[in-house]
PDB file of N, CA, C and O in Angstrom:
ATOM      1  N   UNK A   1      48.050  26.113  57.079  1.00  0.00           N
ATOM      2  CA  UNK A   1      47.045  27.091  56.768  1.00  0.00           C
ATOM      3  C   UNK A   1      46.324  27.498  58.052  1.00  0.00           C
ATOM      4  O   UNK A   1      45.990  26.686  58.915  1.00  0.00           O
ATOM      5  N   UNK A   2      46.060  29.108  58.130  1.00  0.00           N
ATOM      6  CA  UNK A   2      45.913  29.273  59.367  1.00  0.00           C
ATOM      7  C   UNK A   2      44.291  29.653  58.997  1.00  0.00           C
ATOM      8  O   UNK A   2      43.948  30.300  58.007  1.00  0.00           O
ATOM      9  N   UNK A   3      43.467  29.147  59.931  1.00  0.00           N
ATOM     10  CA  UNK A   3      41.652  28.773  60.054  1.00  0.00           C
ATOM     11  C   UNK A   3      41.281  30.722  60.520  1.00  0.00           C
ATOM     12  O   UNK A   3      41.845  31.305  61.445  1.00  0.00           O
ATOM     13  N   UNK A   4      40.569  31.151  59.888  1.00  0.00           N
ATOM     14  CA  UNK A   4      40.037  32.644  60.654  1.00  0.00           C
ATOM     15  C   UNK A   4      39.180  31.703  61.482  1.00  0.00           C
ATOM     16  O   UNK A   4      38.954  30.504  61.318  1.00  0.00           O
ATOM     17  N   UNK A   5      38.640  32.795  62.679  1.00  0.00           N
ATOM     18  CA  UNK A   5      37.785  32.207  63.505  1.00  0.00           C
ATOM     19  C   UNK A   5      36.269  32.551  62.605  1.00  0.00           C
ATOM     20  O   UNK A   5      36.124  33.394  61.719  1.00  0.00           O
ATOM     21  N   UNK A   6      35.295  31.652  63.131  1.00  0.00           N
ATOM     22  CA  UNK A   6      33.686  31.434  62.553  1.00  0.00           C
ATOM     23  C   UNK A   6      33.212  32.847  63.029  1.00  0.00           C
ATOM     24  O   UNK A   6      33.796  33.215  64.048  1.00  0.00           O
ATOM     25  N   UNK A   7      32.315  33.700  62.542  1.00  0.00           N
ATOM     26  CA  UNK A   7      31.615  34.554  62.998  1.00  0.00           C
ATOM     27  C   UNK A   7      30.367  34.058  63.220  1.00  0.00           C
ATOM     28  O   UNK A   7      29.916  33.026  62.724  1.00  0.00           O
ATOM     29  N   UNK A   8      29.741  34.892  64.062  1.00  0.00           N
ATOM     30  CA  UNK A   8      28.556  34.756  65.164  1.00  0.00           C
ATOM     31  C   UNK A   8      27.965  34.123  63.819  1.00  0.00           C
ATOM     32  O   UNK A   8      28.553  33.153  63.340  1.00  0.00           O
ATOM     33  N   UNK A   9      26.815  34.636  63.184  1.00  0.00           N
ATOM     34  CA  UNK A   9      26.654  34.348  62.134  1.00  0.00           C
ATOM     35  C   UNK A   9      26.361  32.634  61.547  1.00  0.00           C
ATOM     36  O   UNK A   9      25.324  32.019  61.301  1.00  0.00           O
ATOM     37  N   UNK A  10      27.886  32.249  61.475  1.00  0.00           N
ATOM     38  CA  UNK A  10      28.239  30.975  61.035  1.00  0.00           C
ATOM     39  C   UNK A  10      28.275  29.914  62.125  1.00  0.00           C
ATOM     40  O   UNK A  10      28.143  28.735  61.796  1.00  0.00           O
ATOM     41  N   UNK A  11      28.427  30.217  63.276  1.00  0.00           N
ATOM     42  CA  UNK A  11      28.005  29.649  64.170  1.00  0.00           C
ATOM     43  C   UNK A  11      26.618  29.381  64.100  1.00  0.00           C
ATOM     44  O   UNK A  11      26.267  28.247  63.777  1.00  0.00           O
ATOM     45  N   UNK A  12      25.798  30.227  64.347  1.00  0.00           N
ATOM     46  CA  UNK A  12      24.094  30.173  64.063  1.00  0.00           C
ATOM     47  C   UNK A  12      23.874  29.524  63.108  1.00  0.00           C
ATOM     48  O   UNK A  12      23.019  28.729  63.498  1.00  0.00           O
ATOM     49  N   UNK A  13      24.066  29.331  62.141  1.00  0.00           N
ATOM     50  CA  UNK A  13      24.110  28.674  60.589  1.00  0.00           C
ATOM     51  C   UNK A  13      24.387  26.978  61.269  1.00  0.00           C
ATOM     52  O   UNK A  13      23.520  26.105  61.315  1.00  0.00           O
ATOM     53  N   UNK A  14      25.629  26.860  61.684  1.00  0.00           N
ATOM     54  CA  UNK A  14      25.639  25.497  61.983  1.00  0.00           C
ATOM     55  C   UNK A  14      25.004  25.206  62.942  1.00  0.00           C
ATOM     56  O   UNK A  14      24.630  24.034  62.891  1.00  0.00           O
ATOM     57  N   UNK A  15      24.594  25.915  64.119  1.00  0.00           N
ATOM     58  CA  UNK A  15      22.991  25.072  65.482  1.00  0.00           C
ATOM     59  C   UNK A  15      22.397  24.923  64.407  1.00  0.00           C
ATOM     60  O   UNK A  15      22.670  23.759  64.111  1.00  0.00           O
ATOM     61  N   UNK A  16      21.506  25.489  63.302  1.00  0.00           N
ATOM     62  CA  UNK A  16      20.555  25.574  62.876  1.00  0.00           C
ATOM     63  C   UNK A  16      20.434  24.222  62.229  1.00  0.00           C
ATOM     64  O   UNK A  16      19.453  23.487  62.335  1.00  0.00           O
ATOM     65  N   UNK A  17      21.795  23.907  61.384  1.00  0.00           N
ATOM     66  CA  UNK A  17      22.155  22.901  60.780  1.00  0.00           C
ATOM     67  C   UNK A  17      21.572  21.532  61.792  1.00  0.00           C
ATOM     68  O   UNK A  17      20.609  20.773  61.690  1.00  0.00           O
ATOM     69  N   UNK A  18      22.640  21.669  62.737  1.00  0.00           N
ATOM     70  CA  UNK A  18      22.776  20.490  63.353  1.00  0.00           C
ATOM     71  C   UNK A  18      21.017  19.981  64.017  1.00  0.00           C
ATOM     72  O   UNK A  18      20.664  18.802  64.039  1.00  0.00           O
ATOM     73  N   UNK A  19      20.156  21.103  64.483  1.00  0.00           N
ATOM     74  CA  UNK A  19      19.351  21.084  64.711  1.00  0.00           C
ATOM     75  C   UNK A  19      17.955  20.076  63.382  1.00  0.00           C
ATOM     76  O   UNK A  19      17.223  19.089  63.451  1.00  0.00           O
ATOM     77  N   UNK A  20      18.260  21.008  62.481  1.00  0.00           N
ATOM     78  CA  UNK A  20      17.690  20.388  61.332  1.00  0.00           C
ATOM     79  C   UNK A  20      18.218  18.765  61.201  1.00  0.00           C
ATOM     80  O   UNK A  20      17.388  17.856  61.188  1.00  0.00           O
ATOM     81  N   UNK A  21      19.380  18.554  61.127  1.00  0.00           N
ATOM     82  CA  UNK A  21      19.811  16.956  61.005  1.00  0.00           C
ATOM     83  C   UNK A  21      19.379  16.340  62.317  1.00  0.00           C
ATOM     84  O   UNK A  21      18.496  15.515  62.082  1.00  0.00           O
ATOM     85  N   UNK A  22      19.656  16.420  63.602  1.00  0.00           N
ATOM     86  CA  UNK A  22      18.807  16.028  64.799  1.00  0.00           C
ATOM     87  C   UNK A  22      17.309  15.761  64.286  1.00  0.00           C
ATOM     88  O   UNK A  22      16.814  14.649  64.466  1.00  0.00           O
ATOM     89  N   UNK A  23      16.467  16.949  63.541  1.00  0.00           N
ATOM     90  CA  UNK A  23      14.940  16.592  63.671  1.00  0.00           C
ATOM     91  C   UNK A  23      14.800  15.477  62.572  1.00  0.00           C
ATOM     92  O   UNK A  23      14.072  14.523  62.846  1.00  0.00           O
ATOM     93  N   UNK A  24      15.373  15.508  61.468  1.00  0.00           N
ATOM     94  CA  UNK A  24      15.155  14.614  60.250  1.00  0.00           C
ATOM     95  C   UNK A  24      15.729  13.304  60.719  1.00  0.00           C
ATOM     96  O   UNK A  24      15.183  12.393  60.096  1.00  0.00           O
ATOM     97  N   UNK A  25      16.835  12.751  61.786  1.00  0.00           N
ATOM     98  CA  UNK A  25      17.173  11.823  61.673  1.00  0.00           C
ATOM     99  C   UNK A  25      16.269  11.206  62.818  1.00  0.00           C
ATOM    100  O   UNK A  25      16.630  10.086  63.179  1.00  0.00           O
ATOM    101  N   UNK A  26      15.214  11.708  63.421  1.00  0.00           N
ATOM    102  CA  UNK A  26      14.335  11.402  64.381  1.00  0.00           C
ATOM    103  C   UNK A  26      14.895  10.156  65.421  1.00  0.00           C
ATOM    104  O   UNK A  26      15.817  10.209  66.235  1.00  0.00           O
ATOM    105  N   UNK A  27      13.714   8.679  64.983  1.00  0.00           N
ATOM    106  CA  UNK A  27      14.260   7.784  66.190  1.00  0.00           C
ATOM    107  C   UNK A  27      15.909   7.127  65.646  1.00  0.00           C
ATOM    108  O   UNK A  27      16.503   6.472  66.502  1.00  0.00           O
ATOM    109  N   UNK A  28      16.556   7.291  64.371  1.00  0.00           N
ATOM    110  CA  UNK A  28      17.612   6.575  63.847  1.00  0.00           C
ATOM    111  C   UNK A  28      18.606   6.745  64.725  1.00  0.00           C
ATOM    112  O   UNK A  28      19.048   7.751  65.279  1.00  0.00           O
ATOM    113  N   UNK A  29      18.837   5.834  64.761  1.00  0.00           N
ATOM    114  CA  UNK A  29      20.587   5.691  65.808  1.00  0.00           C
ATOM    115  C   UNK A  29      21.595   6.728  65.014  1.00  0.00           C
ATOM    116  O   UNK A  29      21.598   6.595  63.790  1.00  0.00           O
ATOM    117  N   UNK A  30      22.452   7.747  65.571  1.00  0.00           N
ATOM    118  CA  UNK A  30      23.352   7.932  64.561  1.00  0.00           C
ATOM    119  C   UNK A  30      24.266   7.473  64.142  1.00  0.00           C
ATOM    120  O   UNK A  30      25.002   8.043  63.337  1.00  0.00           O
ATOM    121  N   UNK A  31      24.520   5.776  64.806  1.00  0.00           N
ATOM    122  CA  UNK A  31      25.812   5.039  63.961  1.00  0.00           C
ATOM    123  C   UNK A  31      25.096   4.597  62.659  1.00  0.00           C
ATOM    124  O   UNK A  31      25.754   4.288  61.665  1.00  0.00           O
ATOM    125  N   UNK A  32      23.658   4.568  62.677  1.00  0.00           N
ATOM    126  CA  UNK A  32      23.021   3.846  61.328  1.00  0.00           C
ATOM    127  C   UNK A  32      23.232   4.456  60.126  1.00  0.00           C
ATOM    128  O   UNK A  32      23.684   4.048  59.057  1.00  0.00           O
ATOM    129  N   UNK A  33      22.685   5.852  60.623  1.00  0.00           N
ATOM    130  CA  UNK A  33      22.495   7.192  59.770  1.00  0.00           C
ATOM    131  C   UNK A  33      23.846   7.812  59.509  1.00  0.00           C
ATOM    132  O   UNK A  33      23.788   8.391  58.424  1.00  0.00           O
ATOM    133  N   UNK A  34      25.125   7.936  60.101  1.00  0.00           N
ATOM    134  CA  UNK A  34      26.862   7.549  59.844  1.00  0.00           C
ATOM    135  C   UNK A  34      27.010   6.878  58.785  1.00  0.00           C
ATOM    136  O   UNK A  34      27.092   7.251  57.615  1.00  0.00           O
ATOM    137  N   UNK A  35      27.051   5.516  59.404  1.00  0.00           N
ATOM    138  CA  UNK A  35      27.646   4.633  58.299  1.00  0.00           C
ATOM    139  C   UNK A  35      26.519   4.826  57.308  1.00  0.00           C
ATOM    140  O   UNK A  35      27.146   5.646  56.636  1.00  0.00           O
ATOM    141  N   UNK A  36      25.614   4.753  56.813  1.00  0.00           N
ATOM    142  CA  UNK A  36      25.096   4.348  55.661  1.00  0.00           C
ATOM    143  C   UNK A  36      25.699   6.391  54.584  1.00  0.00           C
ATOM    144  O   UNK A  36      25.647   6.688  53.391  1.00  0.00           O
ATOM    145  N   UNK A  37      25.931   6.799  55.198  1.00  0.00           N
ATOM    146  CA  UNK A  37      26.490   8.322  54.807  1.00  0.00           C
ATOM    147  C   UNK A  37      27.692   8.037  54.250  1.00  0.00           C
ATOM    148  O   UNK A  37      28.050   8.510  53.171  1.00  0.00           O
ATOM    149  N   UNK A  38      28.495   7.122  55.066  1.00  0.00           N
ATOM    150  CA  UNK A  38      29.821   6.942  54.731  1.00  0.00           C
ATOM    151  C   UNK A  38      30.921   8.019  55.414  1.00  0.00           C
ATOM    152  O   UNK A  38      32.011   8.317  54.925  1.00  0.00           O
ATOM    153  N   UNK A  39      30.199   8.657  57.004  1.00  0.00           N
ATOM    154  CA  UNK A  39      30.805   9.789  57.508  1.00  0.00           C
ATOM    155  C   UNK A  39      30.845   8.445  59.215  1.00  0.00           C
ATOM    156  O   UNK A  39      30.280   7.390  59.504  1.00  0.00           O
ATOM    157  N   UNK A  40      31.665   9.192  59.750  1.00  0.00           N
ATOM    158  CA  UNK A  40      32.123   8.712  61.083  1.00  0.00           C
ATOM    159  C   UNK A  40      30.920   9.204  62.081  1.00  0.00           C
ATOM    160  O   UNK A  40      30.332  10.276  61.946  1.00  0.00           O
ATOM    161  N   UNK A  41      30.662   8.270  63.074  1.00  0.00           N
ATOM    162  CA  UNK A  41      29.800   8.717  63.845  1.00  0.00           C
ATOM    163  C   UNK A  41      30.200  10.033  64.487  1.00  0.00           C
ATOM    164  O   UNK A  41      29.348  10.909  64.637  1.00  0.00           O
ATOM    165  N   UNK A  42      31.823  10.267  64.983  1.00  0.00           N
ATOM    166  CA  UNK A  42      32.040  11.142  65.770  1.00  0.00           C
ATOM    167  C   UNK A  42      31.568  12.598  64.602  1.00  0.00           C
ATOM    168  O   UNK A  42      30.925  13.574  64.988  1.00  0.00           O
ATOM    169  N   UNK A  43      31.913  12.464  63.632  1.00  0.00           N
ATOM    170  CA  UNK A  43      31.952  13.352  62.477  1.00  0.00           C
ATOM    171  C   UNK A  43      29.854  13.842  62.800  1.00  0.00           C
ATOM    172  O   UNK A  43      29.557  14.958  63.227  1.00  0.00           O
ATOM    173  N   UNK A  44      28.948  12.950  62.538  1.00  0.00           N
ATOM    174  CA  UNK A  44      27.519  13.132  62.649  1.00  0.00           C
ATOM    175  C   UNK A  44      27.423  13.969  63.928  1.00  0.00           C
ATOM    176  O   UNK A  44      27.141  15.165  63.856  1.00  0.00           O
ATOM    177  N   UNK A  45      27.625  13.435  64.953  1.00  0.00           N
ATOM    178  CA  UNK A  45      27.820  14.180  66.242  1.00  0.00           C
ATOM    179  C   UNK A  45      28.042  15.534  66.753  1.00  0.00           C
ATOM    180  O   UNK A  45      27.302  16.214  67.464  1.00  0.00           O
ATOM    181  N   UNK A  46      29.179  15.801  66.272  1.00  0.00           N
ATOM    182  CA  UNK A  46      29.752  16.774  65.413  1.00  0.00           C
ATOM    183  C   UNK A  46      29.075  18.315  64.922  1.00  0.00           C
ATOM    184  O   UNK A  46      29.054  19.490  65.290  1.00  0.00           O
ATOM    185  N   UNK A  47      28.616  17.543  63.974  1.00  0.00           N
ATOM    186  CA  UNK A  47      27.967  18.331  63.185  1.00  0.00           C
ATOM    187  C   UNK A  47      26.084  18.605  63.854  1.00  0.00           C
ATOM    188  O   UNK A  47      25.447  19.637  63.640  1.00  0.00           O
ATOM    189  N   UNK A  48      25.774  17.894  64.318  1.00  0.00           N
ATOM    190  CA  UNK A  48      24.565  17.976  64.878  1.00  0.00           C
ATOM    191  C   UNK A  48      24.869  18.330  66.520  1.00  0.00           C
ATOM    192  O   UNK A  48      23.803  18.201  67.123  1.00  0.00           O
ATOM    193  N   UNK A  49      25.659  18.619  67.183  1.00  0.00           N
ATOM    194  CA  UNK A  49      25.892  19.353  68.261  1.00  0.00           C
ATOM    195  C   UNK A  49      26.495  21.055  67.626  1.00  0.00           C
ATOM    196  O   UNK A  49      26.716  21.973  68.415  1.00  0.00           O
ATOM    197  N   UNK A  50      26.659  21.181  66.284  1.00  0.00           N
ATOM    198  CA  UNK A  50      26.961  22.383  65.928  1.00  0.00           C
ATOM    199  C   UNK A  50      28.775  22.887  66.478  1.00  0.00           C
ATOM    200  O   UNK A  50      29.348  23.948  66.230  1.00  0.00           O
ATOM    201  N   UNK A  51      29.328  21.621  67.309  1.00  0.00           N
ATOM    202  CA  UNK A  51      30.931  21.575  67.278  1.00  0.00           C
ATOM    203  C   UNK A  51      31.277  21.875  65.595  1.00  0.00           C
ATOM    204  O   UNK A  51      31.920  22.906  65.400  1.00  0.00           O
ATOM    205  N   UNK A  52      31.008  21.285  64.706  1.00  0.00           N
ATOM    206  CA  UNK A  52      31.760  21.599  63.671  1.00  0.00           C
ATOM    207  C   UNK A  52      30.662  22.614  62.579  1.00  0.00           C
ATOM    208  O   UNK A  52      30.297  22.040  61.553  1.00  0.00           O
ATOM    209  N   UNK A  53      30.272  23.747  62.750  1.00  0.00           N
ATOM    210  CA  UNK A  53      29.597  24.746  61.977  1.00  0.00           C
ATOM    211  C   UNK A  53      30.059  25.018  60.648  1.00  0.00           C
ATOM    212  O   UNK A  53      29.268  25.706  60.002  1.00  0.00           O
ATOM    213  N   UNK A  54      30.823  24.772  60.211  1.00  0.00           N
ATOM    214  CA  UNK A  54      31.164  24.420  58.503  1.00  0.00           C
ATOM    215  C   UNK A  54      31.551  23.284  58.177  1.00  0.00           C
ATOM    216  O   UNK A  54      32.728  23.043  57.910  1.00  0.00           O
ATOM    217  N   UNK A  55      30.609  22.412  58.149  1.00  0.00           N
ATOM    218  CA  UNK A  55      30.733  21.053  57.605  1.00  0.00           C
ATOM    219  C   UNK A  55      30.947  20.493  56.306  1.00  0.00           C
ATOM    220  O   UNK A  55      29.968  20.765  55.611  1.00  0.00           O
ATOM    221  N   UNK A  56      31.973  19.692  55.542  1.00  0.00           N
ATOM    222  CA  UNK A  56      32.301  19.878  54.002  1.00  0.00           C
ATOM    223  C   UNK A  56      30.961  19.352  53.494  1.00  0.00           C
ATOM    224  O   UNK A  56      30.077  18.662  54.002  1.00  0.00           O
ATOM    225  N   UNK A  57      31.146  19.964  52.238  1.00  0.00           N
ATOM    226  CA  UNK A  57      29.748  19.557  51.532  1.00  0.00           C
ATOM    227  C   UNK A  57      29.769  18.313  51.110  1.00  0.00           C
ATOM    228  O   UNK A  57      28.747  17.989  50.505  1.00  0.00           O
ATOM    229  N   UNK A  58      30.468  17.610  51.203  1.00  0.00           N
ATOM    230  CA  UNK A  58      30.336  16.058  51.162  1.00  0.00           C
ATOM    231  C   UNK A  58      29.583  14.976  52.022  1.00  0.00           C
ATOM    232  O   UNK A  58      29.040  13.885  51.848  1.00  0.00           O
ATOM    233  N   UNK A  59      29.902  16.077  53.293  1.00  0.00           N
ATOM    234  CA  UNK A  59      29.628  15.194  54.157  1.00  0.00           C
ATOM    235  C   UNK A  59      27.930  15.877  54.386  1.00  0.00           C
ATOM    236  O   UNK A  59      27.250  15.177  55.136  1.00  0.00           O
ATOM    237  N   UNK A  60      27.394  16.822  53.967  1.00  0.00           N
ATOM    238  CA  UNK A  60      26.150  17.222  54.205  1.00  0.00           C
ATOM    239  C   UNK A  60      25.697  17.097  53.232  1.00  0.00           C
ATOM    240  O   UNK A  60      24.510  17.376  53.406  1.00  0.00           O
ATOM    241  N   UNK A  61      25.952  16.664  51.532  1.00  0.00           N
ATOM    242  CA  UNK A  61      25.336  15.995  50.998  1.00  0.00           C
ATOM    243  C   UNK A  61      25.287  14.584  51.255  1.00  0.00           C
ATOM    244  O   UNK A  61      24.183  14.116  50.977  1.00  0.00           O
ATOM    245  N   UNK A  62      26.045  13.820  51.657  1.00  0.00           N
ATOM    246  CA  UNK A  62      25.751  12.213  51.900  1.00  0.00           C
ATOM    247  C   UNK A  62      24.256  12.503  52.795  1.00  0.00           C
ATOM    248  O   UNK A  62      23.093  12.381  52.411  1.00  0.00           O
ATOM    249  N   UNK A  63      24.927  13.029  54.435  1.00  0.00           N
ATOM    250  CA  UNK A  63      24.170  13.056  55.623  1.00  0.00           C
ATOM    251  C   UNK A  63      22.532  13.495  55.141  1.00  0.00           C
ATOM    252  O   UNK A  63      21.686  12.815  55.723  1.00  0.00           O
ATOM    253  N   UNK A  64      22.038  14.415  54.274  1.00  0.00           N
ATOM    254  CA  UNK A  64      21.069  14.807  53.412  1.00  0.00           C
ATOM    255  C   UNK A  64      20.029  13.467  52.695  1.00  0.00           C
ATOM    256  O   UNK A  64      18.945  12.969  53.000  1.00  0.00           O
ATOM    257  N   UNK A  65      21.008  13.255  51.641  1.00  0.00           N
ATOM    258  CA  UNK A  65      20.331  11.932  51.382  1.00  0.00           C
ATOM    259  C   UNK A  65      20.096  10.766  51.811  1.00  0.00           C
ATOM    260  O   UNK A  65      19.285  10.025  51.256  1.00  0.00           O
ATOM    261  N   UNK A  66      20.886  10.382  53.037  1.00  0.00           N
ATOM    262  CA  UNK A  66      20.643   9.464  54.033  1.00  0.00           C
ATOM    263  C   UNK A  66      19.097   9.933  54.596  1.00  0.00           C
ATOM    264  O   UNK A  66      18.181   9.111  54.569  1.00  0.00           O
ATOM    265  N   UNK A  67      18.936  10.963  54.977  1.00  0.00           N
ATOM    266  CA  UNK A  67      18.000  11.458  55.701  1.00  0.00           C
ATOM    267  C   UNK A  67      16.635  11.782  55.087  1.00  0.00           C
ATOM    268  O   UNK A  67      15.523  11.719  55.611  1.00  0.00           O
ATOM    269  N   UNK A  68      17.070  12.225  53.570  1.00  0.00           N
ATOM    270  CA  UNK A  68      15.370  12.688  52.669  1.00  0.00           C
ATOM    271  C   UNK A  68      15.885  13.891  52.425  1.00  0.00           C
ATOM    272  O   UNK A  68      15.342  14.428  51.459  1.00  0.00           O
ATOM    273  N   UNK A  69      16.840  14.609  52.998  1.00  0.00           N
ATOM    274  CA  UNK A  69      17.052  16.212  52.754  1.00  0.00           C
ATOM    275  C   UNK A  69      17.710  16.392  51.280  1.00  0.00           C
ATOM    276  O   UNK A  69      18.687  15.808  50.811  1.00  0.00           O
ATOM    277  N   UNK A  70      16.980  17.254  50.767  1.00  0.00           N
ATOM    278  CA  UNK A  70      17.692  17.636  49.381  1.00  0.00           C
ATOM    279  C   UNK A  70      18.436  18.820  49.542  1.00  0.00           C
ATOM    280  O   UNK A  70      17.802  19.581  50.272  1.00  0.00           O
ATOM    281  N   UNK A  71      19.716  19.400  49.108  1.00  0.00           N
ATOM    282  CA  UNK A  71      20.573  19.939  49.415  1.00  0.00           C
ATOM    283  C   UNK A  71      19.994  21.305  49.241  1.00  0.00           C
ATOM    284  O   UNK A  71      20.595  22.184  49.858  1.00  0.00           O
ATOM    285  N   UNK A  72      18.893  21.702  48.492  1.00  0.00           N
ATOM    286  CA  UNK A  72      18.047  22.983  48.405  1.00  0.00           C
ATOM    287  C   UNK A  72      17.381  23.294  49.970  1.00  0.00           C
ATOM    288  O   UNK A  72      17.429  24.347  50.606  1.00  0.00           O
ATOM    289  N   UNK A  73      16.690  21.874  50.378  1.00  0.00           N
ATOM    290  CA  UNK A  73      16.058  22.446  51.225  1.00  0.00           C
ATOM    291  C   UNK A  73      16.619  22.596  52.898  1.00  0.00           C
ATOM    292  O   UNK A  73      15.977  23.052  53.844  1.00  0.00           O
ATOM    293  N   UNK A  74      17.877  22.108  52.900  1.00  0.00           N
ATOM    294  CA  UNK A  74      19.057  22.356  54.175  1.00  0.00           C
ATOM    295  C   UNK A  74      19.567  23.669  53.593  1.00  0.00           C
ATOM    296  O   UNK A  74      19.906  24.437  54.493  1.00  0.00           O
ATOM    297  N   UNK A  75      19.681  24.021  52.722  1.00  0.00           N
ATOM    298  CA  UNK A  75      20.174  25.378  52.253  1.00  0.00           C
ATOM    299  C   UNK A  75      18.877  26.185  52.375  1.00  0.00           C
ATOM    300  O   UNK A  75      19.187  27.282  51.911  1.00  0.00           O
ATOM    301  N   UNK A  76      18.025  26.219  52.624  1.00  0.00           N
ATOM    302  CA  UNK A  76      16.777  26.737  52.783  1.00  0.00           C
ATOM    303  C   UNK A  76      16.510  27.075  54.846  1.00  0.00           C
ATOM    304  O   UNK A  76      16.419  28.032  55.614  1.00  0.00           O
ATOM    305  N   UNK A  77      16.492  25.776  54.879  1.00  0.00           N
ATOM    306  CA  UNK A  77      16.354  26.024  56.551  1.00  0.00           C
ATOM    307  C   UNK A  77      17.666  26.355  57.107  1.00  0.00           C
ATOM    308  O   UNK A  77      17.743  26.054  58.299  1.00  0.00           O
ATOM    309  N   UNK A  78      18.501  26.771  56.717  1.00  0.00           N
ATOM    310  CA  UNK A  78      19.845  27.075  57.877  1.00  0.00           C
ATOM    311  C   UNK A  78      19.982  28.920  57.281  1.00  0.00           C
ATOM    312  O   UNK A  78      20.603  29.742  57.955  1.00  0.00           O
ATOM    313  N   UNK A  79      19.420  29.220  56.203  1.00  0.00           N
ATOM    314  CA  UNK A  79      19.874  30.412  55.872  1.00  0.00           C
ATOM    315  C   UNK A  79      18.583  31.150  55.858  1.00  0.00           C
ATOM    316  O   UNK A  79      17.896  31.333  54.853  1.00  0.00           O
ATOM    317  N   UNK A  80      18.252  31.651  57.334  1.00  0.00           N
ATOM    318  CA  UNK A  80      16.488  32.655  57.678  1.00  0.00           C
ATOM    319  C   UNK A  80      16.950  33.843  56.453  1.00  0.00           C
ATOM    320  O   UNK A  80      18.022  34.436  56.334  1.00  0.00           O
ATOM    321  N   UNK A  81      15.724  33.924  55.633  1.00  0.00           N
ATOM    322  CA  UNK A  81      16.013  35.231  54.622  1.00  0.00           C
ATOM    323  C   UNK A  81      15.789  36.492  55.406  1.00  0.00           C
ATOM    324  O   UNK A  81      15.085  36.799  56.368  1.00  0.00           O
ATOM    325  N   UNK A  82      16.749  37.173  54.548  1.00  0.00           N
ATOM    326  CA  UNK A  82      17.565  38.467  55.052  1.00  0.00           C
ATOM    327  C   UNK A  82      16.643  39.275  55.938  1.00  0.00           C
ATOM    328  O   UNK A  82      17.123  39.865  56.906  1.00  0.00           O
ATOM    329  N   UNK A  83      15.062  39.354  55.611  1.00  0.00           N
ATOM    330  CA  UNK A  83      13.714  40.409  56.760  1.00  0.00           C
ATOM    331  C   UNK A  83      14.416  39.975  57.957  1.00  0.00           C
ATOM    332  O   UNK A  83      15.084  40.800  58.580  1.00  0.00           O
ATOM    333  N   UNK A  84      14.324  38.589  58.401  1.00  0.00           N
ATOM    334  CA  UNK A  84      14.032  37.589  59.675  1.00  0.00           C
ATOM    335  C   UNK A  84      15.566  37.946  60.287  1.00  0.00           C
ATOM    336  O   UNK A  84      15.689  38.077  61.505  1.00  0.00           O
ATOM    337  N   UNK A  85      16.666  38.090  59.441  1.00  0.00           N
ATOM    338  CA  UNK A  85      18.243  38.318  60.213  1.00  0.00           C
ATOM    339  C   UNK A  85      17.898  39.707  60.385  1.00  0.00           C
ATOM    340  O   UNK A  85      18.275  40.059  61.503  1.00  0.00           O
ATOM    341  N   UNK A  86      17.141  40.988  59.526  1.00  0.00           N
ATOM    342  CA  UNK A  86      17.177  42.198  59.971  1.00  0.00           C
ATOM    343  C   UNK A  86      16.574  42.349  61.310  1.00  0.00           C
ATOM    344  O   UNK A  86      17.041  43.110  62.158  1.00  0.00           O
ATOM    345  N   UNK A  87      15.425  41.541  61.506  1.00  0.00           N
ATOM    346  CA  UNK A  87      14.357  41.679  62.711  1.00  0.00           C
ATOM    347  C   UNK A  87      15.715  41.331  63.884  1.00  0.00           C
ATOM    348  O   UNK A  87      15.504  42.034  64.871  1.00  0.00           O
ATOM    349  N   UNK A  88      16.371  40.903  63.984  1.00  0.00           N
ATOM    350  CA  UNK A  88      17.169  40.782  65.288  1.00  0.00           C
ATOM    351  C   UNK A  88      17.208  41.358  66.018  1.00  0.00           C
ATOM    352  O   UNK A  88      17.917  41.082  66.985  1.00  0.00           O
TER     353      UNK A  88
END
């Protein structure tokens, strides 16, 4: 199966992501905040350097509840409503 490439867009979506999981997982090691997810450290990494910008929802619901994040409110902070993407 051949991958389309991410648009600008979805890229931004995942910094935003990874950014948000960086601030919530504050002083936690990320092998702690990994394993207790049940995701690979390299996988956390990953995803919070914004290398992987569509992350399965498995792994950002575990990483979520490890953290306090409820899957509303990571769907809340990664997607600026539509005024804030027009203002660009």
């Amino acid at each position: 199966m051949v991958r389309l490439p991410l648009t600008p867009d979805e890229l931004e979506r995942g910094q935003r992501l990874g950014a948000l999981l960086r601030h919530a997982r504050g002083e936690r090691s990320m092998l702690d905040v990994a394993l207790e997810a049940g995701v690979s450290p390299e996988t956390l990494r990953k995803i919070e350097t914004g290398r992987v910008a569509t992350p399965s929802f498995q792994s950002i619901a575990a990483i979520g509840r490890v953290l306090g994040l409820s899957l509303d409110d990571v769907w809340a902070e990664i997607n600026p409503p539509q005024a804030a993407l027009l203002a660009r």
